[in-house]
C-alpha positions as CSV (number, residue, x, y, z in Angstrom):
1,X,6.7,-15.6,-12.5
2,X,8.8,-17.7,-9.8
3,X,6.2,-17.2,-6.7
4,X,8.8,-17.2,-3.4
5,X,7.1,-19.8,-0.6
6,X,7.3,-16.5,2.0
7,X,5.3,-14.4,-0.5
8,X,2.4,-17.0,-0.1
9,X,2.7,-17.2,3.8
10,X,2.5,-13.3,3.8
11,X,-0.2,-13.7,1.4
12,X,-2.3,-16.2,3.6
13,X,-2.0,-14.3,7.0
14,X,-2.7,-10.8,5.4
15,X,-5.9,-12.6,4.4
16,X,-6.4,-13.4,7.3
17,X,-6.4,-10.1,8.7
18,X,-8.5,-8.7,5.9
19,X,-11.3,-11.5,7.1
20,X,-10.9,-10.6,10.7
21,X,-11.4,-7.5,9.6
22,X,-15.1,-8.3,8.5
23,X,-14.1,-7.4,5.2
24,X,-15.1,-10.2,2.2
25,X,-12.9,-11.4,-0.1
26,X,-14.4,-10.0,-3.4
27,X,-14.7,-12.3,-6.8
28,X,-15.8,-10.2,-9.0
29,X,-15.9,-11.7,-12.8
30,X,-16.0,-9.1,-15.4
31,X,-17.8,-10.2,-18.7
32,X,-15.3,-9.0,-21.7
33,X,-16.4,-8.3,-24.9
34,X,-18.8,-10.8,-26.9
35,X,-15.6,-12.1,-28.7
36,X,-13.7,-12.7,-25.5
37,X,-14.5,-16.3,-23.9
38,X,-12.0,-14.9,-21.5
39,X,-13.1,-13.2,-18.3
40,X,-10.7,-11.3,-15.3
41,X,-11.4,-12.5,-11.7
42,X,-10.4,-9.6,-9.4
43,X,-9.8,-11.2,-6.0
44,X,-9.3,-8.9,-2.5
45,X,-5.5,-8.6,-3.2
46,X,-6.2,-6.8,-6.7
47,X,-8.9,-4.4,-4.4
48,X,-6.1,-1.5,-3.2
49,X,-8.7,-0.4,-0.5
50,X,-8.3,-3.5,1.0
51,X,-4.7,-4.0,0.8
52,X,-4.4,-0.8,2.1
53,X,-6.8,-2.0,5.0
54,X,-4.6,-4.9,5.9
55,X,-1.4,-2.6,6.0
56,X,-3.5,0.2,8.6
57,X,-4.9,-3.2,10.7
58,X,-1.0,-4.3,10.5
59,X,0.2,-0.8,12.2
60,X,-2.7,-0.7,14.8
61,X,-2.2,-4.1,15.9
62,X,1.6,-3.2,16.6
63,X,0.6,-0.1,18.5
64,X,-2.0,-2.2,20.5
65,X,0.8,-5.2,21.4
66,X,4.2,-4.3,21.8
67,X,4.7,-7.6,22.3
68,X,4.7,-8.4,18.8
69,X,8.6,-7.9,17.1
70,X,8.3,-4.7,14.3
71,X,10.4,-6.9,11.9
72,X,7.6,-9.4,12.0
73,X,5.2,-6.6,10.8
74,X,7.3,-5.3,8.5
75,X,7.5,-8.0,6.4
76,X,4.1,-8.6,6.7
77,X,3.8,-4.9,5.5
78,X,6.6,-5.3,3.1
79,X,4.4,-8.0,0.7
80,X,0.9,-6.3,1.2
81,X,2.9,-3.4,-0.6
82,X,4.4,-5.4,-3.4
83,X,0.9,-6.0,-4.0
84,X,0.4,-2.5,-5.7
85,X,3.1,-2.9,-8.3
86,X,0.9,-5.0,-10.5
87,X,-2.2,-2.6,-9.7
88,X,-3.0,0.7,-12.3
89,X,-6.4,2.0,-11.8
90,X,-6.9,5.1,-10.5
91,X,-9.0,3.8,-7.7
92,X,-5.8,1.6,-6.2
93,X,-3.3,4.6,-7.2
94,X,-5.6,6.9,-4.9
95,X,-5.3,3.7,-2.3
96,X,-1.5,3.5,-2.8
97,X,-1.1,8.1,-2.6
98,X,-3.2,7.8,0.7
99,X,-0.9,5.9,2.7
100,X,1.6,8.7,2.5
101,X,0.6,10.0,6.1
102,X,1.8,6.3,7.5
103,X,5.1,6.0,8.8
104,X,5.3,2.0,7.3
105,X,8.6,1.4,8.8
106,X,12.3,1.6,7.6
107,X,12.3,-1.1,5.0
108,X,8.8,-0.6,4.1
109,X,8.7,2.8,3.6
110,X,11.6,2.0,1.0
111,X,9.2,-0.1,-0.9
112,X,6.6,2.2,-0.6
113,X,8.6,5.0,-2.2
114,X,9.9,2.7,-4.6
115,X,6.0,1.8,-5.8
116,X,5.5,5.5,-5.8
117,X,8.5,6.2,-8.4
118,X,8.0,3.0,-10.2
119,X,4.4,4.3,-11.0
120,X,5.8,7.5,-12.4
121,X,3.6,10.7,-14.0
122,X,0.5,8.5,-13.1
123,X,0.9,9.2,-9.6
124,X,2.1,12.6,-9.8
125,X,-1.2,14.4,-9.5
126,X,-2.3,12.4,-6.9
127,X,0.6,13.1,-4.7
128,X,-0.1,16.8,-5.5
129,X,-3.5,16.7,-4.5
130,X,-2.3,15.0,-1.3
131,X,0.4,18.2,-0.7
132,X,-2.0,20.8,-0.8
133,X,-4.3,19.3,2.1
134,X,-4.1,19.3,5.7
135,X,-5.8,16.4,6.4
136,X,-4.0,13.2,8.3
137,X,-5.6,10.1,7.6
138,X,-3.0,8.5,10.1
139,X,-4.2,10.8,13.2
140,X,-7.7,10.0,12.1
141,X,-6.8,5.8,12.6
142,X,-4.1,5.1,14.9
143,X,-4.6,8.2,16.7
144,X,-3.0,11.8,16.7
145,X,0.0,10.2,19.8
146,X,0.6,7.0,17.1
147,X,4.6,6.9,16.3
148,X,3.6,5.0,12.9
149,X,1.9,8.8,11.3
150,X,4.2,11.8,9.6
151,X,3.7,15.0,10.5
152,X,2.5,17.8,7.2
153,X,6.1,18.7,6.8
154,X,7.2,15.2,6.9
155,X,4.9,14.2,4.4
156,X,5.4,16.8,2.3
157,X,9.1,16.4,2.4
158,X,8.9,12.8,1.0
159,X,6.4,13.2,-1.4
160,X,8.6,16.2,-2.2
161,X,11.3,13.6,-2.9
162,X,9.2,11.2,-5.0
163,X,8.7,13.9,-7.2
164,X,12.5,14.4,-7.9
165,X,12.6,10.9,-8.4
166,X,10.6,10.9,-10.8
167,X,11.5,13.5,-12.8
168,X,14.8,12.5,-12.8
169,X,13.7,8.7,-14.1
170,X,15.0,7.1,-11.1
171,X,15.1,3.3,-11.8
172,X,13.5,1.4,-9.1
173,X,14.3,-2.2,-9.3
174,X,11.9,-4.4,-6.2
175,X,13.1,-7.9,-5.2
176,X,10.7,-10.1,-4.6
């Protein structure tokens, strides 16, 4: 996999973020099988709860400084996302489903729908469980006045729309 220069600058400052957060990079090795000399390092950018911390810090800090320029964040937004495509557990699913309520920005919220459609029946029950709550884990961190948070309907609308999608085996190509 050709790794694009940006992708690692977006990398380095989201990781930054995630440590001014508080949060701790996690390396986590996980012992395989006796026959398997191999063992998987999972590193904070594998860790959807984390990404998905980064992106929220992202939307606060542009509500908190309108000085900073939206297409900076969005880009910024726009690799933490394409994190997720390589992620399949149902923890980081959960992760990606819960940022529904976040309006992410134009081109992000492409991506994100994207991810959602690229991850298929997987994701379906998620986003069904998500549909049939009123909760609004947007209101509850940027605040219930935040332009960056969809409304039920809204939500519900786009989720809606995921589903179709889906069931229709949209292809969903991401450039990296």
């Amino acid at each position: 996999m050709k790794t694009n220069p940006q992708y690692c600058r977006h990398l380095f400052v989201s990781c930054l973020v995630v440590l001014a957060l508080g949060l701790q990079p996690t390396r986590v090795v996980q012992a395989g099988d006796n026959n398997n000399a191999l063992a998987k390092e999972d590193i904070w950018w594998e860790d959807g709860a984390l990404v998905k911390s980064a992106i929220i810090s992202y939307l606060k800090l542009e509500d908190k400084s309108p000085s900073i320029r939206g297409s900076e964040l969005s880009s910024e937004i726009f690799y933490l996302l394409l994190l997720y495509d390589s992620m399949s557990s149902q923890e980081s699913l959960r992760s990606l489903t819960s940022l529904t309520s976040y309006n992410l920005g134009a081109f992000p919220s492409e991506i994100y729908y994207c991810l959602l459609v690229r991850k298929g029946t997987a994701i379906k029950a998620l986003l069904s469980a998500v549909q049939k709550t009123d909760h609004n884990e947007c209101f509850e961190q940027l605040g219930g006045q935040s332009k960056r948070c969809l409304n039920r309907a809204e939500r519900d609308k786009e989720i809606a729309i995921v589903f179709k999608r889906i069931d229709e085996k949209e292809a969903c190509k991401i450039d990296r």
